[in-house]
C-alpha positions in Angstrom: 164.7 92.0 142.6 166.2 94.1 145.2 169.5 94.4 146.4 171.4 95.6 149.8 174.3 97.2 147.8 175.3 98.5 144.8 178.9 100.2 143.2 177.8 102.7 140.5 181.2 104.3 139.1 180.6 107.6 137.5 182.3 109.0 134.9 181.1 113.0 134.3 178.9 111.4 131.0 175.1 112.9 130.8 173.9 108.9 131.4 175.7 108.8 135.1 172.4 110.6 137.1 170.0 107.4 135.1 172.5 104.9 136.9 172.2 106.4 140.2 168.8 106.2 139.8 168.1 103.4 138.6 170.6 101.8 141.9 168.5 103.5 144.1 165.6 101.6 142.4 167.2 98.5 142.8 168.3 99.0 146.6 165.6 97.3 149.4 163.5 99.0 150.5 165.6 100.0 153.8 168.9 99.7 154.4 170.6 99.8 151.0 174.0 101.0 150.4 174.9 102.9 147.4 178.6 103.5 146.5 179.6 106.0 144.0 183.0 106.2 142.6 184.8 108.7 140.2 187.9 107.3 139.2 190.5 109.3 137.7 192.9 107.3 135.7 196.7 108.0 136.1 199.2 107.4 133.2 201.4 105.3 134.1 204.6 107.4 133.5 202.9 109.9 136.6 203.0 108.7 140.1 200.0 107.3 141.3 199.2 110.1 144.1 199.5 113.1 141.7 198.1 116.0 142.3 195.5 116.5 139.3 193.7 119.7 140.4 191.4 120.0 136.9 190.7 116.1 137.3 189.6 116.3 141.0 187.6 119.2 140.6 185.8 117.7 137.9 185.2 114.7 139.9 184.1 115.8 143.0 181.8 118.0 141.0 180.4 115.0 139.5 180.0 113.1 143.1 178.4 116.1 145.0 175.7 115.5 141.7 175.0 112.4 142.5 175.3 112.7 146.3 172.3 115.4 145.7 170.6 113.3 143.4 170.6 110.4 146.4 169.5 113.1 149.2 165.4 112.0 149.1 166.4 108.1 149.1 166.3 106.4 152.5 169.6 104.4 151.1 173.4 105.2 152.9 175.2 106.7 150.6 179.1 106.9 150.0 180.6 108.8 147.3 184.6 108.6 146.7 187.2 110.2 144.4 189.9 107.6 143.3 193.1 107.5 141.3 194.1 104.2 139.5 196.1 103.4 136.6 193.1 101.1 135.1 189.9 101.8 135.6 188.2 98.5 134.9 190.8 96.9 137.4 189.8 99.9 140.3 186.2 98.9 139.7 186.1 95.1 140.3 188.5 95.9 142.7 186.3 98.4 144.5 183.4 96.0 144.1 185.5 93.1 145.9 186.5 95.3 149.0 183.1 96.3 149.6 181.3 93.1 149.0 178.4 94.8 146.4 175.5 92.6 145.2 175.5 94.8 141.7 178.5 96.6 139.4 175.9 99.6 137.9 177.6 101.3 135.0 176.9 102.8 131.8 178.5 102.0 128.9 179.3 104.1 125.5 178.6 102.7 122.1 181.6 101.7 120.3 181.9 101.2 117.1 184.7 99.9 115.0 184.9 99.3 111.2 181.0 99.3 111.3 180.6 96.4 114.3 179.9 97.2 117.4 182.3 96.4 120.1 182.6 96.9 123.9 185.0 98.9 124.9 188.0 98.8 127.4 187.1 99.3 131.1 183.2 97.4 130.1 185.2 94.0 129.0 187.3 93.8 131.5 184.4 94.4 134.3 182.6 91.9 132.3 185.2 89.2 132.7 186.6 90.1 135.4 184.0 90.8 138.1 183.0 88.2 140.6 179.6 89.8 141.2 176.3 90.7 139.3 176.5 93.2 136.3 174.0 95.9 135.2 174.7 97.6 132.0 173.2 100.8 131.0 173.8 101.9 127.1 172.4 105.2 126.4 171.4 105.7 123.3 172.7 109.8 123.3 176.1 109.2 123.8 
């Protein structure tokens, strides 16, 4: 199964770098694109183009990771900082503009009163995406 894009948000978590990799498996052979995004989510009582200096460092950190990471694979590669107030909502939206094949994103365990439950920004990409969905749970975070 091989696709010619993929969005892979990245959050800073220790499973992001298995994601990216596991897009570039999934990519043809030759002309893939891979986007990765780092969104930083902005309360809603803040305007959305505030200046988070800690936040954007972190993020840009994580993206120039990944970006190295991507450096042998023959795939184009975008990486891209953004600021949203939900971050489900800036990922099917990001997926939408840019007309991926595949949403790749990992997922932390929740659970709650002993179940386990998906949490926020996984349901709504889940119901909300008009496009496939890869789902990586890692079993260390």
């Amino acid at each position: 199964m091989n696709f010619s894009s993929i969005l892979v948000p990245v959050f800073g978590s220790s499973s992001d770098a298995q994601v990216v990799e596991l897009a570039c498996e999934l990519l043809k052979p030759s002309g893939g694109r891979i986007f990765i995004i780092y969104i930083i989510q902005i309360n809603r009582s803040m305007p959305i183009d505030i200046a988070l200096p800690n936040e954007v460092m972190n993020g840009d950190n994580t993206l120039k990771a990944m970006e190295r990471l991507t450096a042998k694979s023959k795939h184009e590669v975008k990486a891209e900082l953004i600021q949203a107030r939900e971050i489900g909502y800036a990922i099917v939206q990001e997926a939408e503009q840019r007309n991926v094949d595949v949403i790749a994103m990992s997922m932390q365990k929740v659970k709650r009163f002993g179940k386990f439950e998906l949490e926020k920004t996984t349901s709504y990409v889940l119901k909300n995406a008009s496009c496939n969905i890869l789902i990586w749970q890692d079993e260390t975070i």
